[in-house]
C-alpha positions as CSV (number, residue, x, y, z in Angstrom):
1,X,-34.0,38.0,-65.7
2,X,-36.8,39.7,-67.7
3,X,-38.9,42.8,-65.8
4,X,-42.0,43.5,-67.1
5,X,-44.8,46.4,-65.6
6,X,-48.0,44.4,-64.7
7,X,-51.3,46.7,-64.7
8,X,-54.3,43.8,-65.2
9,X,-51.2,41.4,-66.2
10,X,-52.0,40.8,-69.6
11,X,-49.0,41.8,-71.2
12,X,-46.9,40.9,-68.8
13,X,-48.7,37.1,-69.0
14,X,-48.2,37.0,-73.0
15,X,-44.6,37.6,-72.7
16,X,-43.4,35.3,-69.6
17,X,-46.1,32.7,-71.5
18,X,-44.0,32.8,-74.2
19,X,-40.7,32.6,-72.5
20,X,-42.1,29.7,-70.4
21,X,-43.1,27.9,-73.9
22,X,-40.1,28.4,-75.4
23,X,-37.0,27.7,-72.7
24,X,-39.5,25.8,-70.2
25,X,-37.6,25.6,-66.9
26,X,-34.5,27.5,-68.4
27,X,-36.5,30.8,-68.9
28,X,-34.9,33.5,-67.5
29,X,-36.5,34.8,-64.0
30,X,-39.9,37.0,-64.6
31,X,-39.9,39.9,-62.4
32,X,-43.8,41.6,-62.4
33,X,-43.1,45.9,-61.5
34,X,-46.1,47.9,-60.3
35,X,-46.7,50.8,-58.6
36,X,-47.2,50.6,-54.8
37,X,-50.8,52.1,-54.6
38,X,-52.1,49.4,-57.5
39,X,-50.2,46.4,-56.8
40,X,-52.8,43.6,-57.5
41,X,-50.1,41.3,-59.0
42,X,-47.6,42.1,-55.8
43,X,-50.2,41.2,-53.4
44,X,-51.7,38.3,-54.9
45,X,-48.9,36.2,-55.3
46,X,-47.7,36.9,-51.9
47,X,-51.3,35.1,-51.2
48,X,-51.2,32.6,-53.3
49,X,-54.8,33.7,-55.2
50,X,-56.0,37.2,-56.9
51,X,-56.0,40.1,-54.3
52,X,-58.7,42.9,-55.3
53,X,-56.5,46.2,-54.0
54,X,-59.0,48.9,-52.7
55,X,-58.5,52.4,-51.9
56,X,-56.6,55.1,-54.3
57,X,-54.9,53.8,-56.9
58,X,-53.6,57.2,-58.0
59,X,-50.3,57.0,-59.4
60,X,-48.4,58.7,-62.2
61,X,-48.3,55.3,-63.7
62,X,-51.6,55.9,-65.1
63,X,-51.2,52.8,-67.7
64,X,-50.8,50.1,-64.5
65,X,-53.5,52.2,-62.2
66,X,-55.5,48.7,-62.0
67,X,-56.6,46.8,-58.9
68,X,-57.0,43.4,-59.6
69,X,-55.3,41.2,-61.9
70,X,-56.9,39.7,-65.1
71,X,-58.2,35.7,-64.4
72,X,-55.9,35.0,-67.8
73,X,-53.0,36.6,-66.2
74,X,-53.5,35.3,-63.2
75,X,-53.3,31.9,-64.7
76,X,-50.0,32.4,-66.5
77,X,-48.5,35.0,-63.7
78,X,-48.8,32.4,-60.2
79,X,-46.8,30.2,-62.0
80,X,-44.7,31.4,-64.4
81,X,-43.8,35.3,-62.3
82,X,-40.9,34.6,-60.1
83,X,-41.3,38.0,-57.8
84,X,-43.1,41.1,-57.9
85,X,-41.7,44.7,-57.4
86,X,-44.2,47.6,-55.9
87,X,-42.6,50.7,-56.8
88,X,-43.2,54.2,-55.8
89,X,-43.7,57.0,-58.4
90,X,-40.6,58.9,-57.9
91,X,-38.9,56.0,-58.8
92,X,-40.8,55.6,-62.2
93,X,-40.3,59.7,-62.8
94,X,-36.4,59.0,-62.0
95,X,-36.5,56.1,-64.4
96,X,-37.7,58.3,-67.2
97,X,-35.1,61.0,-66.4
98,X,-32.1,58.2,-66.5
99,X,-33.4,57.1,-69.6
100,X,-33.8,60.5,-71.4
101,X,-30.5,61.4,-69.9
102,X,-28.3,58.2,-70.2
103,X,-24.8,57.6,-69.1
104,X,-22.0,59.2,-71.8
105,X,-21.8,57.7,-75.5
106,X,-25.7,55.8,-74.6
107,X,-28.5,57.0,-76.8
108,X,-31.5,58.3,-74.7
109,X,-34.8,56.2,-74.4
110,X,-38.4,58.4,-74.3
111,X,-40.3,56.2,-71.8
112,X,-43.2,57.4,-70.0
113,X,-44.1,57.3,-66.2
114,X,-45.4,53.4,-67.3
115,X,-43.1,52.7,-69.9
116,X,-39.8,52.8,-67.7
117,X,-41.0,50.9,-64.2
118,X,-38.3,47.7,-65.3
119,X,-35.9,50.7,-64.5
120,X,-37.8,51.9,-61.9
121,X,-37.2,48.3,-60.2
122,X,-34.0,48.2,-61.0
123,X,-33.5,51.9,-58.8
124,X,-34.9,50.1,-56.2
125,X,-33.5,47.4,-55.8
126,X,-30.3,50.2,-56.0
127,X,-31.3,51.3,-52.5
128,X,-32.9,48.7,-50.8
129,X,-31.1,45.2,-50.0
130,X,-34.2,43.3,-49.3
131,X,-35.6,43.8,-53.1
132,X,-31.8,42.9,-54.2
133,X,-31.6,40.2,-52.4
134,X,-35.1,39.0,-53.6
135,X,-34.4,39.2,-57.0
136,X,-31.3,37.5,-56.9
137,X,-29.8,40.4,-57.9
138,X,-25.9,41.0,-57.8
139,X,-23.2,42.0,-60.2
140,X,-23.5,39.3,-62.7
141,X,-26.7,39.6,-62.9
142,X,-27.8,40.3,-67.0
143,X,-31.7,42.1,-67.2
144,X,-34.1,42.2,-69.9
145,X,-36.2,45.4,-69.4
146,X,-39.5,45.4,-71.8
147,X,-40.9,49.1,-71.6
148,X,-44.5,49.3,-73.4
149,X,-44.7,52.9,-73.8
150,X,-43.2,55.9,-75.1
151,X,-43.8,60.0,-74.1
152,X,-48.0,59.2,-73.9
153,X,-48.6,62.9,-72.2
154,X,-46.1,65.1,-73.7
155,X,-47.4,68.0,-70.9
156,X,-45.8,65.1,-68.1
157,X,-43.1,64.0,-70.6
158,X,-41.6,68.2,-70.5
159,X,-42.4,68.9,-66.9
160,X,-40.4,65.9,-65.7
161,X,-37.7,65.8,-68.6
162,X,-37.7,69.3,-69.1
163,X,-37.6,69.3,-72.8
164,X,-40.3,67.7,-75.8
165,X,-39.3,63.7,-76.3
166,X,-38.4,65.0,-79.8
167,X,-35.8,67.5,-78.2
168,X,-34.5,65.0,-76.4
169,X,-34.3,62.6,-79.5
170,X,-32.4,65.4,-81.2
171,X,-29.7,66.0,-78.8
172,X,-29.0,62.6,-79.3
């Protein structure tokens, strides 16, 4: 399974494009992330055509803050995405924190609030069965995250770290 963050979906359409061309119906599962106030990718495939999403789309996941998917993307991501995540922003701030801060002997990752959402899913589907069980998520599962972005506001990057991405590269 490969999780990649949406915003228009052109990224995320170039890479599951070019899984699709080269393993065809052996590519791994494509899993779209977005936040839950700008999920134009979520919402249109659950209806089958592209969903403009109104209202706020104020998240901390500036870099996906989009409401309505690309046509391009749209034509690669109906077919070719195999789910869609919505995820809130404290999971994409605890996402950067587990990857600054990563489990003993691990070197630390500086992602920013857009750069981590595979992770971000990946909490997620932590606490909540129902996005597990969607995914087709269990313990043998192997995941791909893609993250896009490093530490893009370094005043964000310290007040949810706590320390500069090159402090946290150091302690390393």
């Amino acid at each position: 399974m490969s999780s990649r963050q949406a915003g228009v979906g052109a990224l995320a359409a170039a890479i599951c494009a070019s899984f699709w061309l080269r393993w065809g119906a052996r590519r791994p599962s494509f899993i779209v992330v977005e936040p839950t106030r700008a999920d134009c990718v979520y919402q249109s495939l659950a209806a089958g055509h592209p969903v403009v999403v109104g209202g706020s789309l104020d998240t901390v996941m500036a870099g996906l803050a989009c409401g309505e998917v690309s046509e391009l993307a749209w034509e690669i991501l109906h077919g070719g995405a195999n789910a869609a995540v919505a995820v809130d922003d404290a999971y994409a701030l605890d996402a950067m924190r587990t990857l600054a801060f990563p489990a003993t002997g691990e070197p630390p990752i500086v992602a920013g609030e857009t750069g981590g959402t595979g992770l971000a899913a990946l909490l997620a589907a932590r606490d909540y069965p129902d996005i597990r069980a969607a995914l087709q998520l269990d313990e043998d599962s192997r995941v791909l995250l893609l993250g896009s972005e490093g530490d893009t506001d370094a005043r964000i990057y310290l007040e949810v770290i706590g320390r500069t991405a090159e402090e946290v590269l150091d302690e390393s």
